[in-house]
DRENDO-1510 file (C-alpha; in Angstrom, 1 decimal, always signed):
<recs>
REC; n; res; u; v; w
REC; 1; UNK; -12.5; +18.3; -7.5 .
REC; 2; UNK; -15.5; +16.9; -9.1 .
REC; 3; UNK; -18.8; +15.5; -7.4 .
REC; 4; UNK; -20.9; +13.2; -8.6 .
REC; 5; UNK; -23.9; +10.6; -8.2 .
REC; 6; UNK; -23.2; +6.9; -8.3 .
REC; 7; UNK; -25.5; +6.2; -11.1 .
REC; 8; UNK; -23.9; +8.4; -13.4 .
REC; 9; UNK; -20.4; +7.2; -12.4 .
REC; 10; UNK; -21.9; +3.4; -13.1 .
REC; 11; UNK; -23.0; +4.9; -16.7 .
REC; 12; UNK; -19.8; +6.8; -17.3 .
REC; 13; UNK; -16.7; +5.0; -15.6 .
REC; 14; UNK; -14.3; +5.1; -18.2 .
REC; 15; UNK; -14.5; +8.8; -18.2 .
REC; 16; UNK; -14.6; +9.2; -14.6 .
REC; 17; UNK; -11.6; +7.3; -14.9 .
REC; 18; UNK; -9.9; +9.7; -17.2 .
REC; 19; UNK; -10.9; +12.8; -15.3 .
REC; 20; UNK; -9.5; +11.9; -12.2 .
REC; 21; UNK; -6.3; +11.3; -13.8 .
REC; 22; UNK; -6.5; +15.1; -15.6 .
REC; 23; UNK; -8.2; +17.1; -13.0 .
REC; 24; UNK; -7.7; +15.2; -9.7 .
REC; 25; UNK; -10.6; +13.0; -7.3 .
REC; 26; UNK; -13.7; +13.0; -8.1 .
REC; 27; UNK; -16.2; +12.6; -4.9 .
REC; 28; UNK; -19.2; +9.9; -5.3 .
REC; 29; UNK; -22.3; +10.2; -4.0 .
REC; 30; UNK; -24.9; +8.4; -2.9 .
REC; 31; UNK; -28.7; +9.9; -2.0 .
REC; 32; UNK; -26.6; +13.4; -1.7 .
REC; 33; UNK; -23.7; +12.4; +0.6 .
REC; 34; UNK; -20.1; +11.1; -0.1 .
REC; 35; UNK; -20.0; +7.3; +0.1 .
REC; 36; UNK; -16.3; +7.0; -2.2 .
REC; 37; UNK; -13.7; +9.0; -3.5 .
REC; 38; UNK; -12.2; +8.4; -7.5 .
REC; 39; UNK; -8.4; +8.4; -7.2 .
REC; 40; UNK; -5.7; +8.0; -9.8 .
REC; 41; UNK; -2.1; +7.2; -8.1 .
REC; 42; UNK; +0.5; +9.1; -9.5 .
REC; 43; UNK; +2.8; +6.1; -9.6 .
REC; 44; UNK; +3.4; +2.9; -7.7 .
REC; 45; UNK; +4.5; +4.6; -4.4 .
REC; 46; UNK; +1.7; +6.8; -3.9 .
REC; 47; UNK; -0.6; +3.9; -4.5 .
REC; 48; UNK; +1.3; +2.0; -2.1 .
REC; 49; UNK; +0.9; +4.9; +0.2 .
REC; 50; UNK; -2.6; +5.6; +0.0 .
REC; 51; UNK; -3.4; +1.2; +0.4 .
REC; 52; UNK; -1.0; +0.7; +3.6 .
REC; 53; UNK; -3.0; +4.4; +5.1 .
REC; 54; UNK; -6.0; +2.7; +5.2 .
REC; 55; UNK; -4.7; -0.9; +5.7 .
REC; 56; UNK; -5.9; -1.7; +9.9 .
REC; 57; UNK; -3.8; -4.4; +9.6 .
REC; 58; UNK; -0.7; -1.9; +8.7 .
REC; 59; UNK; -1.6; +0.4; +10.9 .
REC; 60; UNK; -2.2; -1.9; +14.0 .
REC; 61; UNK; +1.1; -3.0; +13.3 .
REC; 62; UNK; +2.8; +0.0; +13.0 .
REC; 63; UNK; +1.2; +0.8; +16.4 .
REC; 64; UNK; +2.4; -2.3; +17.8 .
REC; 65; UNK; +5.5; -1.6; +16.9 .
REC; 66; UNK; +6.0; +2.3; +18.1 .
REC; 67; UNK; +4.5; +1.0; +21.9 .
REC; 68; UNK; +7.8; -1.7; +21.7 .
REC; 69; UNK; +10.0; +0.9; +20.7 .
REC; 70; UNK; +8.4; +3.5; +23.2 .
REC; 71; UNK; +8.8; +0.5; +25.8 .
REC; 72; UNK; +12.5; +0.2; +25.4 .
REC; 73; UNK; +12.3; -2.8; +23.0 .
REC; 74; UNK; +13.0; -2.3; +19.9 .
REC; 75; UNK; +16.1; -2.9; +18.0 .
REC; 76; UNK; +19.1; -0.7; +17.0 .
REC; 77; UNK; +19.9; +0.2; +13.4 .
REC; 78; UNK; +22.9; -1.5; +12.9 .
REC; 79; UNK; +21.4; -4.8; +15.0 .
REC; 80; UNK; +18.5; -4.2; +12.2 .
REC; 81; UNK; +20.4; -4.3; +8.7 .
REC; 82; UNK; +22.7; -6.7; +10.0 .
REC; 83; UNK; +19.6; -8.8; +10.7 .
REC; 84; UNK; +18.2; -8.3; +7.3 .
REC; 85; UNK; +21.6; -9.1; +5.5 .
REC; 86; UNK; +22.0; -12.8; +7.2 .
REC; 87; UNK; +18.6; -13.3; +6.0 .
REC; 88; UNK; +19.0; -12.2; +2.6 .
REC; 89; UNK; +22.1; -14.4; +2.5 .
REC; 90; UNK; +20.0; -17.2; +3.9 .
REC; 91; UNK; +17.4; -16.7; +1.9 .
REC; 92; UNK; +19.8; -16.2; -1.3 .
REC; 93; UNK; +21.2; -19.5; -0.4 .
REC; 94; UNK; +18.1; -21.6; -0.2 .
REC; 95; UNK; +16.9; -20.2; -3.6 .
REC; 96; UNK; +20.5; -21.7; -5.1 .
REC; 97; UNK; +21.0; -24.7; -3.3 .
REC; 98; UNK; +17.1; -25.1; -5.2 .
REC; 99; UNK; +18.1; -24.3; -8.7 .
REC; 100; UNK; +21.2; -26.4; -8.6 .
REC; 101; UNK; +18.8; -29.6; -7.4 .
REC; 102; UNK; +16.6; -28.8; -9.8 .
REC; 103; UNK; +18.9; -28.4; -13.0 .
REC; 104; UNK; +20.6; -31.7; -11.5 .
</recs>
């Protein structure tokens, strides 16, 4: 892991860029302390990982929902995908029933 100041990352981006990707984060600083971290995602679910971490909207929701669950309301698994499934049909529906007014 690599440190360095701000002003030299400004200067040098594009090969901060390619360093984190070869030899992992690199740690920014600013007047001698850490004010950002240079990341490269290793594909499209650790970046979604590492967005939905930090997201306080995410994680209030997640919250929210573990105190329902906790509290004796949540929803069983079966009761869940069968949820899901009549709204993909639904949903699957409407986007037909739109094509076929629109090629009409």
């Amino acid at each position: 892991m690599k440190i360095a100041p701000l002003a030299d990352v400004k200067a040098r981006l594009s090969a901060y860029l390619v360093e984190c990707e070869t030899d992992g984060p690199v740690l920014i600083t600013r007047n001698g302390k850490v004010a950002a971290i240079l990341l490269a995602p290793k594909d499209d679910e650790d970046l979604e990982r590492l967005v939905l971490a930090h997201s306080r909207r995410f994680l209030a929701l997640l919250e929210n929902s573990r105190r329902s669950i906790k509290a004796g309301k949540g929803v069983s698994h079966t009761v869940f995908w069968k949820t899901v499934a009549q709204r993909h049909k639904a949903n699957s529906s409407k986007v037909q029933s739109s094509k076929s007014s629109k090629s009409a």
